[in-house]
C-alpha positions as CSV (number, residue, x, y, z in Angstrom):
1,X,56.2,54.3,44.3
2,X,52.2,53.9,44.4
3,X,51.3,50.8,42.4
4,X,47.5,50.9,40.4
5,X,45.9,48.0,39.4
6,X,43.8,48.2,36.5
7,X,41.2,45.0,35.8
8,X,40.5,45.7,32.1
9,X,37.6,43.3,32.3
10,X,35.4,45.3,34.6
11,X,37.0,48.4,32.7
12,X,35.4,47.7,29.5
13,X,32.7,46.3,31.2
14,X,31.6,49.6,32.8
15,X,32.3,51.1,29.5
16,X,29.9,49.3,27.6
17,X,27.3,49.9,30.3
18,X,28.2,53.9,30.3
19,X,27.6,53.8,26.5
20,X,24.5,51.7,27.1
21,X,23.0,54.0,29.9
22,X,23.3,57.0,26.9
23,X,21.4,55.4,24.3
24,X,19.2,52.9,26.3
25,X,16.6,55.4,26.5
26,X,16.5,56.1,22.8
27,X,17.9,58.5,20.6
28,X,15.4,60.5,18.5
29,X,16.3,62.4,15.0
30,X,13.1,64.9,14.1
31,X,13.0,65.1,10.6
32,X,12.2,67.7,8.0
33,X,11.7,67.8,4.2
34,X,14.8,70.1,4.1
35,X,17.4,67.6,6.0
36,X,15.2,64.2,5.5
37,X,18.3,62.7,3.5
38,X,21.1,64.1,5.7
39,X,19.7,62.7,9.0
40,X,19.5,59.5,7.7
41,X,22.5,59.1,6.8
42,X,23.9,60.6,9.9
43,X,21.4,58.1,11.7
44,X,23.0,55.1,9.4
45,X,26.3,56.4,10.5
46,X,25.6,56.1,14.6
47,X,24.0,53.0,14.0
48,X,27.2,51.5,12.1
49,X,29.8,53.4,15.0
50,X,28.3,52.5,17.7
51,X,27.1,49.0,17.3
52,X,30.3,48.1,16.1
53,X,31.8,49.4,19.5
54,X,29.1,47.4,21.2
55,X,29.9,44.2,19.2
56,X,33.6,44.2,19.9
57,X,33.3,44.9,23.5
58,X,30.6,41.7,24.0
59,X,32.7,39.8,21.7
60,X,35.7,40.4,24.4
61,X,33.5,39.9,27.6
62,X,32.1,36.6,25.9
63,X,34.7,35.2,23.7
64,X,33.0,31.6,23.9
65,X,29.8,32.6,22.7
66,X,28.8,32.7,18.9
67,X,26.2,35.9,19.1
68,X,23.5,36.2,16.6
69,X,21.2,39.7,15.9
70,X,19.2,40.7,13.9
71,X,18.7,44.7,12.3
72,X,18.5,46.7,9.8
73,X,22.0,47.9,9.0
74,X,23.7,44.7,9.9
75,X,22.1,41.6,10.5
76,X,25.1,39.6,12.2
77,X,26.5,42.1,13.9
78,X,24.8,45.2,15.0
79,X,23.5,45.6,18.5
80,X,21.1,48.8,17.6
81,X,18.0,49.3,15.3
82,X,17.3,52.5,13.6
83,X,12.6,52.6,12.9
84,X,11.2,55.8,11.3
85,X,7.9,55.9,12.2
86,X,5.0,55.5,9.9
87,X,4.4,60.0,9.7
88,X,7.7,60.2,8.4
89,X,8.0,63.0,11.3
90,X,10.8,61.8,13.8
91,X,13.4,58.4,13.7
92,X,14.2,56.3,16.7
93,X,17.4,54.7,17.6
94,X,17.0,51.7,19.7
95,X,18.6,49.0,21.4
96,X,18.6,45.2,20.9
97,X,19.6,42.2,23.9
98,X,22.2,40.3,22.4
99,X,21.2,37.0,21.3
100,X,23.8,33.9,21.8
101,X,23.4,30.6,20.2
102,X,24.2,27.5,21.7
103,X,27.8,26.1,21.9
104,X,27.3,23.4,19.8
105,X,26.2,23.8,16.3
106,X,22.8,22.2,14.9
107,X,22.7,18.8,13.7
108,X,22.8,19.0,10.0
109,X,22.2,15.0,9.7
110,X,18.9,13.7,9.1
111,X,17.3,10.8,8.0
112,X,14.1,8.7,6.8
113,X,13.8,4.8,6.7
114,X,11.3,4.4,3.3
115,X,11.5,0.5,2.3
116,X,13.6,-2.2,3.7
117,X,13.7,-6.3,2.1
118,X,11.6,-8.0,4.8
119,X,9.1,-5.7,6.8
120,X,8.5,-9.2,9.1
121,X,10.7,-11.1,11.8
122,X,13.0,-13.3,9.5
123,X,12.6,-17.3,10.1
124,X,16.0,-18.2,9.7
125,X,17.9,-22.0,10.1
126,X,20.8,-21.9,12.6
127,X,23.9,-21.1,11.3
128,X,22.5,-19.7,7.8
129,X,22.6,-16.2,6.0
130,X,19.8,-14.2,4.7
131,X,20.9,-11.1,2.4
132,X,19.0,-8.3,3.3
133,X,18.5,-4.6,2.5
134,X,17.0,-0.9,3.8
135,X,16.4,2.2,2.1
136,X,16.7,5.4,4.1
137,X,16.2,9.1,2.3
138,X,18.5,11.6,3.3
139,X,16.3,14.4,4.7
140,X,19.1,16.8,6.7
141,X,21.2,19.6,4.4
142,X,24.3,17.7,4.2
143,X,25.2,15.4,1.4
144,X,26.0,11.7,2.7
145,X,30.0,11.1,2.3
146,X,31.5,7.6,1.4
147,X,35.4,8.6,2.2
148,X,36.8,10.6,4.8
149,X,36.2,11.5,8.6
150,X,32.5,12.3,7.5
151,X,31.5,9.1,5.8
152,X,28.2,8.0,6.6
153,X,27.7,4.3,7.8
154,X,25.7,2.1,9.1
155,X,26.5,0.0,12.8
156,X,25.1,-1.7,15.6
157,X,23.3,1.0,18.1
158,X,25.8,-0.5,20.8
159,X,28.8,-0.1,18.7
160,X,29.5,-3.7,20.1
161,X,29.9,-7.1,17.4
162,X,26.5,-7.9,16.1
163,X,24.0,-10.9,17.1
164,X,24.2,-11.3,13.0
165,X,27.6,-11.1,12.4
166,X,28.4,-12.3,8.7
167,X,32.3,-12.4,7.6
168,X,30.9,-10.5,4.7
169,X,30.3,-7.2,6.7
170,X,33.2,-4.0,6.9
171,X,33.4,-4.4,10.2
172,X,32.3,-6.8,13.6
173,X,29.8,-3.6,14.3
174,X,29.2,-2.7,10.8
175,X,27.1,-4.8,8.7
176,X,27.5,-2.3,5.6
177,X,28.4,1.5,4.4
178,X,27.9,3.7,1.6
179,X,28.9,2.7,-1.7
180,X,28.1,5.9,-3.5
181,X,27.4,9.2,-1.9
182,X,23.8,10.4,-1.3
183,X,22.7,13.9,-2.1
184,X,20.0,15.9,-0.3
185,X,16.3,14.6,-0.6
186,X,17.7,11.5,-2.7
187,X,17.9,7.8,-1.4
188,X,20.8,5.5,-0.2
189,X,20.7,1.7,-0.4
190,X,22.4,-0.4,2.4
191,X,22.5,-4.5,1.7
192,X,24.1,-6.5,3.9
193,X,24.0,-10.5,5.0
194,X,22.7,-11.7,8.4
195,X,23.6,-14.9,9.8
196,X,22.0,-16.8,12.3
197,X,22.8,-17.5,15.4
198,X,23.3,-21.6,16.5
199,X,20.7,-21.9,18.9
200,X,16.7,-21.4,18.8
201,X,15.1,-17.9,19.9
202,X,14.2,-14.8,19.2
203,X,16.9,-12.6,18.2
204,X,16.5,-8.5,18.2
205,X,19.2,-6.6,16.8
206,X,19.4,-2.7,16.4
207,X,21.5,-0.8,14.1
208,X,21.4,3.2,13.1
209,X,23.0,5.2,10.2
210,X,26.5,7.2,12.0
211,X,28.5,10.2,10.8
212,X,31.5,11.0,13.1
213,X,30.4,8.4,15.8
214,X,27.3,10.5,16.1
215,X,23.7,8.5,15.4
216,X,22.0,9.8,12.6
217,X,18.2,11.0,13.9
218,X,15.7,9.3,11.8
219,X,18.5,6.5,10.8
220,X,17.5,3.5,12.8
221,X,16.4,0.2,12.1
222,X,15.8,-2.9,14.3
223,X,15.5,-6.2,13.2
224,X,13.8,-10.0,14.3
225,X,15.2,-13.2,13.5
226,X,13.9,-16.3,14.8
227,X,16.3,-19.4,14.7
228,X,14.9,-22.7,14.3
229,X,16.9,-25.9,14.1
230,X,19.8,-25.3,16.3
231,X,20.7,-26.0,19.7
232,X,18.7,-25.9,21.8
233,X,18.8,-22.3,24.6
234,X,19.6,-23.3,27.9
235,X,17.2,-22.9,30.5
236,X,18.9,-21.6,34.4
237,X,17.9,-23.8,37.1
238,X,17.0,-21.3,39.1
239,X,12.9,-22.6,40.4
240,X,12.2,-23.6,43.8
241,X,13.6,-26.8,44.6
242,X,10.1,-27.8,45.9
243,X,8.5,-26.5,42.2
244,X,6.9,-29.7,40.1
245,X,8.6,-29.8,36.7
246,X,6.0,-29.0,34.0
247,X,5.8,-32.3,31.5
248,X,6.1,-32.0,27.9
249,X,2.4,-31.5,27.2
250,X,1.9,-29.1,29.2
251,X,5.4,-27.5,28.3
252,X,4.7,-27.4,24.7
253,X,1.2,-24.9,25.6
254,X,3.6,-22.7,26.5
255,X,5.1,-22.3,23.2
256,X,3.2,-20.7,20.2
257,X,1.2,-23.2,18.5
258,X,2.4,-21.7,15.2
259,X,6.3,-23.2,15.8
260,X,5.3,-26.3,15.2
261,X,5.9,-25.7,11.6
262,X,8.9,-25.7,9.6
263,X,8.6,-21.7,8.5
264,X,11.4,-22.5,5.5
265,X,9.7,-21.1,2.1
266,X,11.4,-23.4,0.2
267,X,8.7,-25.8,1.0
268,X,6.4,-23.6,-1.6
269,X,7.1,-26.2,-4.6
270,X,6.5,-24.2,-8.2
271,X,4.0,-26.9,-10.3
272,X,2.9,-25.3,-12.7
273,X,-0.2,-27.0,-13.9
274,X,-3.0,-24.6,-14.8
275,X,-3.4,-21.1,-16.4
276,X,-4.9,-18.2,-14.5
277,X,-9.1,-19.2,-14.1
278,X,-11.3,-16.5,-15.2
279,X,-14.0,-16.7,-11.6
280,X,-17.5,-16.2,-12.0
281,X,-19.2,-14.0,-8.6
282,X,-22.6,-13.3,-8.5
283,X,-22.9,-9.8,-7.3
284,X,-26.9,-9.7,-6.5
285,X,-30.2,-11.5,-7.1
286,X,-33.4,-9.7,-8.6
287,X,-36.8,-11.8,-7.3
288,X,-40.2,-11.1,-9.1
289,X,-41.9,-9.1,-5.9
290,X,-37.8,-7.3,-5.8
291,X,-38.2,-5.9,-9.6
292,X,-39.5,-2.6,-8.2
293,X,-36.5,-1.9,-6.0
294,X,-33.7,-3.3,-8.4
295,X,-35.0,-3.0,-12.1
296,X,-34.1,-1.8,-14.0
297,X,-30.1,-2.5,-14.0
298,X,-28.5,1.0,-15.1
299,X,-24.9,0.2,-16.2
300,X,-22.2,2.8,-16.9
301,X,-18.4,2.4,-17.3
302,X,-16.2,4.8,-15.1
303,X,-14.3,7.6,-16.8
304,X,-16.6,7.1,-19.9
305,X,-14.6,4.0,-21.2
306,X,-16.0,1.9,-24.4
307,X,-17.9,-1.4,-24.3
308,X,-19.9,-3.2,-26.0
309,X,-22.8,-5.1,-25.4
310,X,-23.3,-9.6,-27.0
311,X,-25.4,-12.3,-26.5
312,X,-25.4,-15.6,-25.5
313,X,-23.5,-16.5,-28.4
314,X,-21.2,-13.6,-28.6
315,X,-23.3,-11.9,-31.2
316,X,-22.4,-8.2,-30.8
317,X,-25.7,-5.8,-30.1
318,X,-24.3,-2.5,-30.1
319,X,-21.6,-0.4,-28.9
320,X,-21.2,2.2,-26.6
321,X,-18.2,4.1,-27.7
322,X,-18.3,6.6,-25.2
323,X,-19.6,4.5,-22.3
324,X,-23.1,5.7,-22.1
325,X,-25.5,4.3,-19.9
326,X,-27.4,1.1,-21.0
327,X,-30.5,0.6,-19.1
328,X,-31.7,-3.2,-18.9
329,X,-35.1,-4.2,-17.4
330,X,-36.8,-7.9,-17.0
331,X,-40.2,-9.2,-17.4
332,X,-41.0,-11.9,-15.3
333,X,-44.1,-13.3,-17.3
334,X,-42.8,-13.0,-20.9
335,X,-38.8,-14.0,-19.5
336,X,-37.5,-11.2,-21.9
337,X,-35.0,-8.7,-21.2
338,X,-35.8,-5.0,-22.1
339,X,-32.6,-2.3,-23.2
340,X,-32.8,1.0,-23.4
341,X,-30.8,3.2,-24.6
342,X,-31.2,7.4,-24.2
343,X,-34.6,6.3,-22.7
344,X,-35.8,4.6,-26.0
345,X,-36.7,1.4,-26.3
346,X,-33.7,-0.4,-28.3
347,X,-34.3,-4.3,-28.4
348,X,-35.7,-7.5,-26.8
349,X,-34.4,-10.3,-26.5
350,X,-34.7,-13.7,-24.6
351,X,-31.0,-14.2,-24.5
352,X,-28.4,-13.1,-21.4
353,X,-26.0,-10.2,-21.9
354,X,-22.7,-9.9,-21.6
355,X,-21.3,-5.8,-20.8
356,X,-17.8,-6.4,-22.3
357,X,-14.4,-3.6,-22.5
358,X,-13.8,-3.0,-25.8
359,X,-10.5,-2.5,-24.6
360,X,-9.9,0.4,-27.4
361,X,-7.0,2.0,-25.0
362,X,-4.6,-1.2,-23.9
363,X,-3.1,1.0,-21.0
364,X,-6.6,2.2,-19.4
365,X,-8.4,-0.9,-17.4
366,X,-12.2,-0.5,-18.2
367,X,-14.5,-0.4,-14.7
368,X,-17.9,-1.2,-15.1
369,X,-20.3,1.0,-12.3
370,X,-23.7,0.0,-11.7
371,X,-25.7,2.8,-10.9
372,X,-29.1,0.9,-9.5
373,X,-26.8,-1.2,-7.4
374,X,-26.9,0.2,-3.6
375,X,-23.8,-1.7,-2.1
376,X,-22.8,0.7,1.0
377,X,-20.3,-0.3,3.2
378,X,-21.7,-0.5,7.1
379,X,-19.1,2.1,8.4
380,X,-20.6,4.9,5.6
381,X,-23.6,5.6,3.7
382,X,-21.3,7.7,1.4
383,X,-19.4,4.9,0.1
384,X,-20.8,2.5,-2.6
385,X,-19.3,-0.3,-3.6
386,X,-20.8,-0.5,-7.0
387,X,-17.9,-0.7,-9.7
388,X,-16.0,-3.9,-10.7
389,X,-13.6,-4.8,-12.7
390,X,-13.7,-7.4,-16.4
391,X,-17.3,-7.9,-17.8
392,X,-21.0,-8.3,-16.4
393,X,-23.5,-10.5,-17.5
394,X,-27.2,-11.0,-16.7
395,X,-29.2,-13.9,-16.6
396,X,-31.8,-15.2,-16.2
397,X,-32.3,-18.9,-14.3
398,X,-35.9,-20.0,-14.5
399,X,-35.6,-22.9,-11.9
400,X,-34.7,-20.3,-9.2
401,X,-36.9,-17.7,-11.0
402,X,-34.2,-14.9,-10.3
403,X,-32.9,-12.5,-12.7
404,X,-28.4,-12.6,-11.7
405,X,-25.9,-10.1,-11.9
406,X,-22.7,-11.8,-12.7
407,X,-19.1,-10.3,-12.7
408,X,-16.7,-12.3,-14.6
409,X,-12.4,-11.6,-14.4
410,X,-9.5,-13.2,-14.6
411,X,-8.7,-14.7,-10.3
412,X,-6.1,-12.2,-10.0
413,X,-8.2,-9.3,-10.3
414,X,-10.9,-11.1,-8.3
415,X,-8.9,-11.2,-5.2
416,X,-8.1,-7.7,-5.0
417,X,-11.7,-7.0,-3.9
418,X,-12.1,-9.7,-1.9
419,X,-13.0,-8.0,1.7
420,X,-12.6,-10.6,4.1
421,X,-10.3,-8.7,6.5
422,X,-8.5,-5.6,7.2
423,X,-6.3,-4.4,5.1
424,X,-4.2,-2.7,8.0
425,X,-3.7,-6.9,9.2
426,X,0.0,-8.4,9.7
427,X,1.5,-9.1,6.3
428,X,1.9,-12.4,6.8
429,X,-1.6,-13.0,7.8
430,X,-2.8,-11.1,4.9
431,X,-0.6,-13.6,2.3
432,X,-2.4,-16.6,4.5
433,X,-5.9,-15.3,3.9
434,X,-5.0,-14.3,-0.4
435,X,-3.9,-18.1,-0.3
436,X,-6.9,-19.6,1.6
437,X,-9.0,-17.6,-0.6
438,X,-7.6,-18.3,-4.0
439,X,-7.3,-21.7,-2.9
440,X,-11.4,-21.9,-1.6
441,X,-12.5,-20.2,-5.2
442,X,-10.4,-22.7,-7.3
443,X,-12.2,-25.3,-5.5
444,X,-15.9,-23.9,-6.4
445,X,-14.7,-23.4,-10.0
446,X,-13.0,-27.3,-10.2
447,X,-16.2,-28.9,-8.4
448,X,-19.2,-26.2,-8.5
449,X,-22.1,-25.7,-5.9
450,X,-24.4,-23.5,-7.9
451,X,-25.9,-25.9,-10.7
452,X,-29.6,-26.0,-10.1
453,X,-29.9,-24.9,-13.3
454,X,-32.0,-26.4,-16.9
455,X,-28.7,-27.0,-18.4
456,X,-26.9,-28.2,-15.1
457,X,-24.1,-26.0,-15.5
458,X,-24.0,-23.0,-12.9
459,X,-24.6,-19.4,-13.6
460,X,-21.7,-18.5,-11.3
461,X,-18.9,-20.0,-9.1
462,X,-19.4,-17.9,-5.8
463,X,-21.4,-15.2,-4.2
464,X,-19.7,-12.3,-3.3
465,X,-21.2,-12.8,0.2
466,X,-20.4,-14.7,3.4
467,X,-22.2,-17.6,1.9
468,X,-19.0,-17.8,-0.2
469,X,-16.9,-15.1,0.5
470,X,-17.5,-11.6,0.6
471,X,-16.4,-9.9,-2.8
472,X,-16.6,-6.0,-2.7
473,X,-14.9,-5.1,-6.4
474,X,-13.1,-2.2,-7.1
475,X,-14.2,0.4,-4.5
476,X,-12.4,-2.1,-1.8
477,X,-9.4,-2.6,-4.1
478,X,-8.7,1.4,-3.9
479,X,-9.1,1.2,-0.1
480,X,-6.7,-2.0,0.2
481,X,-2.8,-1.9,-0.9
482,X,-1.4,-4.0,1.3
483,X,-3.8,-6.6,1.1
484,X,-3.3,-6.2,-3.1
485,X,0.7,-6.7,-2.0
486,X,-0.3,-9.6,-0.7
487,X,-1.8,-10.9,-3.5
488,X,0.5,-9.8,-5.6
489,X,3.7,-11.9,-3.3
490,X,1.8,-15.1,-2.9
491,X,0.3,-15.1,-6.7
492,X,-0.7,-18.6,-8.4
493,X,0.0,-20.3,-5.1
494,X,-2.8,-22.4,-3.3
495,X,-3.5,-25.2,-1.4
496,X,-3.3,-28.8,-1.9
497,X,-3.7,-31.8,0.0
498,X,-2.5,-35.6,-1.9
499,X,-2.4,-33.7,-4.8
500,X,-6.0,-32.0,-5.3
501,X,-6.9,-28.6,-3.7
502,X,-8.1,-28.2,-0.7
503,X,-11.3,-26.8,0.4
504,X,-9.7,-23.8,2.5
505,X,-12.7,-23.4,5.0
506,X,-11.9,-20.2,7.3
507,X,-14.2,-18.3,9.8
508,X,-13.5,-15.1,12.0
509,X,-12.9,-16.3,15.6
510,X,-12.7,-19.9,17.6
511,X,-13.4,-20.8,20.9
512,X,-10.0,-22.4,21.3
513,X,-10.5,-24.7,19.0
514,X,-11.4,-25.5,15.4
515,X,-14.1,-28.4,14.8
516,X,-13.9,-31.8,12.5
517,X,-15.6,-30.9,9.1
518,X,-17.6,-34.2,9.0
519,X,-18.9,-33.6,12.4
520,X,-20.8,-29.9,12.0
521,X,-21.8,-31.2,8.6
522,X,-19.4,-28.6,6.9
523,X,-18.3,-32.1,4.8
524,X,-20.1,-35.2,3.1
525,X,-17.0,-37.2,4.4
526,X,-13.8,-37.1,6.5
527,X,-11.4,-34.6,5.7
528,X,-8.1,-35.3,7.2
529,X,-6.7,-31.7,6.9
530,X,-9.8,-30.1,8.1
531,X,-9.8,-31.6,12.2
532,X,-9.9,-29.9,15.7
533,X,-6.8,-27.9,16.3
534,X,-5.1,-26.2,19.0
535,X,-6.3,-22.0,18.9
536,X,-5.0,-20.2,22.5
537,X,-6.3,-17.1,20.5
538,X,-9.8,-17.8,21.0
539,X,-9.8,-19.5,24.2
540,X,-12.6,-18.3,26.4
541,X,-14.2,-16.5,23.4
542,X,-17.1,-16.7,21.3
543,X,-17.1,-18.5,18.2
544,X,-18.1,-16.2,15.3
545,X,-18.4,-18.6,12.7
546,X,-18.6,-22.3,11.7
547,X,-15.3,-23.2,13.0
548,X,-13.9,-25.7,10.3
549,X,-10.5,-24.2,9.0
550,X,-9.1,-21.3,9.7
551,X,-10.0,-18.9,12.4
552,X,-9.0,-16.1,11.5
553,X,-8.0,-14.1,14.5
554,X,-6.2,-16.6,15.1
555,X,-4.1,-15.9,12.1
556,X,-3.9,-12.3,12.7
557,X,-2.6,-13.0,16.6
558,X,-0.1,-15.4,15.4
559,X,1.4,-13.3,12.3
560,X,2.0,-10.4,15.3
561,X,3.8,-12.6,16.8
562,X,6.3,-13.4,14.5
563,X,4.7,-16.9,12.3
564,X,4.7,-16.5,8.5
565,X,1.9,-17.7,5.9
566,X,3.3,-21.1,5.3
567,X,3.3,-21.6,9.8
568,X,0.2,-19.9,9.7
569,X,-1.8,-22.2,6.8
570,X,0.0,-25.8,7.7
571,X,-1.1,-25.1,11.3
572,X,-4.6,-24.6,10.7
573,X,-4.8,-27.3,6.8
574,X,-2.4,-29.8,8.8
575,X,-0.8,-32.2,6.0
576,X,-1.1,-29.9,3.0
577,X,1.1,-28.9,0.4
578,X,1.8,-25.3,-0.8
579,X,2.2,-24.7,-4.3
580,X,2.5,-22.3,-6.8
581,X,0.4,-23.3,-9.9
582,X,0.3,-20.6,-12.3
């Protein structure tokens, strides 16, 4: 008997190619008024048979592939397309390349870290826990499980026991997990406890979100902790034998100057011994041969909020219930000021003014703008810097001959426009600088500078310039929310050295060191906590500045390294206290 083989394979392979080699080149159905219905559905009809025929023969020739097309009769399965053209005179039948999808299926898990407890490295004592916490948003299209083979959780990135490992977490890898499940676009809280390793270092531990063993994308996290007052880490002796060993001074220039502070918080002691002061900046001065340039003073409030206008003795003037614009103007020979209102004349008086919120609407601060002020910032022209928060008040000093423009409000409010730095500096160095500043304008307001005066008492506490430090209002405020944060997290707490506070001196960069305060005549006498210190920062460098206190790139370098405020201000103020007084 003759035996035939028959490999169905390359049968229906050929099959599908015959059928292929028909209608590759296109089948076209001219149309007529008369039989315009009938032909499409006959069209509809070849489309449906014969794509279907294609479709189960690539389905058997690739039965590992998931195949994806796309047409106008059906879109998961057809392998032909059907276009009438646009003169309605003739209809083409084409065909389409199979399209296959990948093996694996797309990653439906996505995620977005938005806020976590401590955004800085974490000064922790050996052997003791911090509790801390991350936010991440689900962002992918499938909810965020709790139970089951699904469940979303969160684990070291090397699956291995963590460098933090507290007998509080789930597992040795697995600091935490979802308590409640997280639905699409909505976020999911993870808080867990880290504890410190015994001995000193720098510790780096990363974790990510997991579903299935699989890392979430967009789920990760890493996280510093430094460990102070353990064991000390071993060090290999592994130098050349002939290699001098270093001594301890110059072993201790190694290290960052900033670690030779304790960095525990707890040494911010709460004493609460005054309320909130109300500071007094002076904005600008008006001289006699200056009164064409700056007079006269045109205020306005922003958004058209009420004040009112008082004397020296709080005796109201007038209101302006819709915040028009007052216009005030000075003459230097009879020492009276001028306001005008809508252009006319209104009064004359030889008393200061005080521009007060009426405060009609309890929710809606009240910014005062003035529009004569030109206040640009050196990086634009387009910017003005001419709006500021609580009351104004112009005087008048006649043993200085100038005519002041003073902004009163509560020290709070002052420091959110104080533009001393960048608000895109480390956290840590921004809480140093709010300190060092609060701290320098409680001192002007205890023990003031500006009293030459008839009466001896000063106009003012500070000038918003570098003579004092540079105070920019509410245009700067806008521009700065981390630097408001960091008001905001170090609030009421200032310096203090045997129990007065200090006079925070700062400046922008040393030349590797800072300089006694006595000595560059920055002091009458010796200041114990303002004396040379150690800066690496600046060595080699310039010194912008006059070098008592602070340098404050050198505050900015060590807070990238990992030093917090309280490193950062002891270094620099050595032998002060931190405390938190309102």
């Amino acid at each position: 008997m003759l035996g035939i083989k028959i490999n169905y394979l390359n049968f229906l392979r050929g099959l599908k190619d015959k059928l292929l080699d028909q209608i590759r080149g296109i089948f076209r159905f001219f149309l007529s008024s008369s039989d315009l219905i009938f032909t499409l559905l006959f069209a509809a009809l070849v489309v449906i048979v014969i794509s279907q025929l294609l479709f189960l023969l690539e389905k058997i020739l690739t039965p590992k592939k998931d195949l994806f097309l796309k047409n106008s009769v059906n879109q998961e399965q057809s392998l032909l397309e059907f276009v009438i053209n646009k003169n309605l005179n003739h209809l083409d039948l084409r065909f389409i390349k199979p399209v296959y999808a990948s093996s694996k299926p797309e990653f439906s898990y996505q995620a977005s870290r938005t806020e976590q407890g401590y955004p800085d490295i974490i000064n922790l004592k050996a052997g003791k826990a911090f509790t801390f916490w991350v936010k991440f948003k689900n962002t992918g299209s499938q909810i965020w499980q709790t139970q089951g083979p699904d469940r979303v959780i969160l684990r070291t990135a090397s699956g291995g026991k963590g460098v933090f490992y507290h007998p509080w977490w789930t597992k040795e890898n697995q600091p935490s997990q979802l308590k409640a499940p997280a639905l699409l676009n909505k976020t999911a809280l993870f808080r867990f406890a880290l504890q410190a390793p015994e001995t000193n270092g720098l510790y780096w531990e990363k974790f990510n979100l997991f579903v299935n063993s699989v890392p979430i994308p967009g789920g990760e996290i890493e996280i510093p902790l430094r460990v102070y007052g353990g064991k000390k880490p071993v060090i290999l002796q592994n130098q050349p034998q002939n290699q001098p060993e270093k001594n301890e001074f110059e072993q201790n220039q190694t290290l960052p100057w900033w670690q030779e502070v304790n960095p525990d918080l707890s040494q911010v002691q709460e004493d609460l011994k005054y309320e909130e002061p109300k500071i007094r900046v002076a904005l600008y001065s008006i001289k006699p041969e200056e009164k064409g340039n700056f007079l006269p003073i045109q205020i306005i409030t922003k958004n058209f909020q009420a004040y009112e206008v008082k004397d020296r003795n709080d005796y109201p003037f007038f209101k302006q219930t819709a915040g028009e614009l007052t216009e005030i103007d000075f003459d230097f020979e009879s020492k009276r000021f001028m306001v005008n209102l809508e252009g006319k004349r209104y009064l004359s008086t030889d008393s200061h003014l005080k521009f007060l919120p009426l405060n009609l609407n309890k929710n809606k601060d009240t910014i005062f703008e003035i529009l004569s002020f030109k206040n640009n910032v050196f990086w634009s022209a387009q910017i003005n810097d001419n709006k500021f928060r609580g009351s104004l008040e112009i005087h008048y000093n006649p043993n200085t001959d100038r005519v002041w423009v003073v902004n009163e409000l509560p020290m709070e409010e002052y420091l959110k426009g104080v533009a001393e730095v960048a608000d895109s500096s480390p956290k840590e160095f921004l809480k140093a600088q709010m300190i060092a500043a609060r701290t320098y304008a409680m001192f002007r307001k205890l023990l003031p500078k500006y009293s030459n005066t008839p009466e001896r008492k000063p106009i003012f506490d500070l000038k918003s310039t570098q003579a004092d430090q540079v105070y920019r209002g509410y245009g700067f405020e806008m521009r700065s929310p981390r630097t408001i944060e960091a008001a905001q997290e170090t609030k009421g707490i200032m310096v203090f050295y045997q129990g007065a506070v200090a006079k925070t001196y700062y400046y922008a960069q040393s030349d590797g060191w800072t300089r006694d305060c006595q000595k560059v005549r920055m002091c009458k006498e010796f200041a114990p906590y303002l004396v040379p210190k150690r800066d690496p920062q600046g060595k080699g460098k310039v010194m912008r500045g006059h070098g008592v206190g602070m340098p404050q790139n050198g505050g900015r370098l060590a807070a990238q390294e990992g030093a917090n405020f309280i490193q950062i201000l002891k270094y620099f103020y050595p032998g002060t206290e931190l405390k938190k007084v309102y």
